[in-house]
C-alpha positions in Angstrom: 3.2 -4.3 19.1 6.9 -2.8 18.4 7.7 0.6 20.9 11.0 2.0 21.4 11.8 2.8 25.1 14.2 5.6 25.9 15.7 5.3 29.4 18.4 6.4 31.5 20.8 4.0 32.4 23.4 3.8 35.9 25.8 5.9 34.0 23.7 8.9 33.7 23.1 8.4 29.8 20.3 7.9 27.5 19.8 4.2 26.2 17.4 2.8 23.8 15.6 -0.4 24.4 13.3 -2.1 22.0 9.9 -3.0 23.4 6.9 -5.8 22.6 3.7 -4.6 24.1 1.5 -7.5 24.7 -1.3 -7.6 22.9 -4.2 -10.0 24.3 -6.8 -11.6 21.5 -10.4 -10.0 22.0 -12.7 -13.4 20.6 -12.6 -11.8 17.7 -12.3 -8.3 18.3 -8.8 -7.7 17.5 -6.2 -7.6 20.0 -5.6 -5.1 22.9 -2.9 -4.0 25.3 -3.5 -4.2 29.2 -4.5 -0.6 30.2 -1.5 2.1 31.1 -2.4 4.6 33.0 -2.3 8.6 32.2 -2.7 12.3 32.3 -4.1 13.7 29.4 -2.9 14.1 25.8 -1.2 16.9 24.5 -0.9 17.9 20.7 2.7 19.6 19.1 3.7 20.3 16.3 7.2 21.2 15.3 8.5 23.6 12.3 11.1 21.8 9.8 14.2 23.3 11.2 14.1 22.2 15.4 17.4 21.0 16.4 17.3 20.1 19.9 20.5 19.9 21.7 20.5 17.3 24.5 18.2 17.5 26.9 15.6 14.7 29.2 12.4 14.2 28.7 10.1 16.1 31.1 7.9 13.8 32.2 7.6 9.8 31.6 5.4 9.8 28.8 4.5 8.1 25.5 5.4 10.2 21.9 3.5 9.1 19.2 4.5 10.6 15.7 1.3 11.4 13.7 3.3 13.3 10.6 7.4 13.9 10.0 9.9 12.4 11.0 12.2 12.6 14.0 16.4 11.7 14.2 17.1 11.2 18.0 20.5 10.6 19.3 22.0 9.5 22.6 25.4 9.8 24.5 27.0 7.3 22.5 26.2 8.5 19.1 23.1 5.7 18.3 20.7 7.3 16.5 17.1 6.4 15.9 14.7 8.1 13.1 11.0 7.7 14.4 9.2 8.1 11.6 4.6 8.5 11.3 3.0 5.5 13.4 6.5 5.1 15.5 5.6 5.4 19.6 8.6 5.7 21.5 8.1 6.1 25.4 10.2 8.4 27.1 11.7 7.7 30.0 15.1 9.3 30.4 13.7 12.3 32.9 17.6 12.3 34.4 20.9 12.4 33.2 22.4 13.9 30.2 19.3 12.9 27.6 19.4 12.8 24.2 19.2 15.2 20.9 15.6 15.6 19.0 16.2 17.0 15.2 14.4 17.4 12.0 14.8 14.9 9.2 15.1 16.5 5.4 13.6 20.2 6.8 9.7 18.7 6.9 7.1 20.1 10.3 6.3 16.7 12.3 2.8 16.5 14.2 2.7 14.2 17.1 1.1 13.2 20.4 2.0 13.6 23.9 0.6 11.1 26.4 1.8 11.7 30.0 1.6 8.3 32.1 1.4 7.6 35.7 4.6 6.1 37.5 4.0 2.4 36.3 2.6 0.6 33.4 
């Protein structure tokens, strides 16, 4: 399975990093990630007009888009559109961050899943 890791890197920025979460076969019961710890699960949604200036994620934390899209940007001027079903985890809880901004005016439901330090 495909996540997209926001981090910070020495330089104090935001950088993206593309992720495969192993998935280990379950005799016949599909196929399931080893367990990552957390804190909950919080519910947001978002009108169609947010346009976040940049700022770090609060907490290390998984974001998992349920409805809408979201455009987010880092230093260098990359931009990623996470769009229903994207996870991205967010890690970059220092330095500058990144932008967060609606895509084509629509609300956006996700999840918030705060994680313990390691996976």
């Amino acid at each position: 399975m495909n996540i997209v890791r926001i981090h910070t890197g020495a330089d104090g920025e935001s950088h993206f990093e593309d992720v495969t979460v192993e998935l280990k076969d379950q005799s016949g019961m599909g196929k399931i990630s080893d367990l990552w710890r957390g804190k909950g699960v919080m519910f947001r949604e978002v009108s169609g007009n947010y346009d976040l200036d940049f700022h770090t994620a609060p907490r290390r934390q998984f974001v998992v888009n349920l409805t809408g899209s979201v455009d987010i940007e880092i230093g260098d001027g990359t931009v990623r559109r996470m769009g229903p079903g994207s996870i991205l985890l967010a890690e970059d809880t220092t330095g500058r961050g990144h932008k967060s901004r609606n895509v084509g005016g629509e609300p956006r439901a996700c999840l918030f899943i705060p994680l313990d330090g390691g996976q």
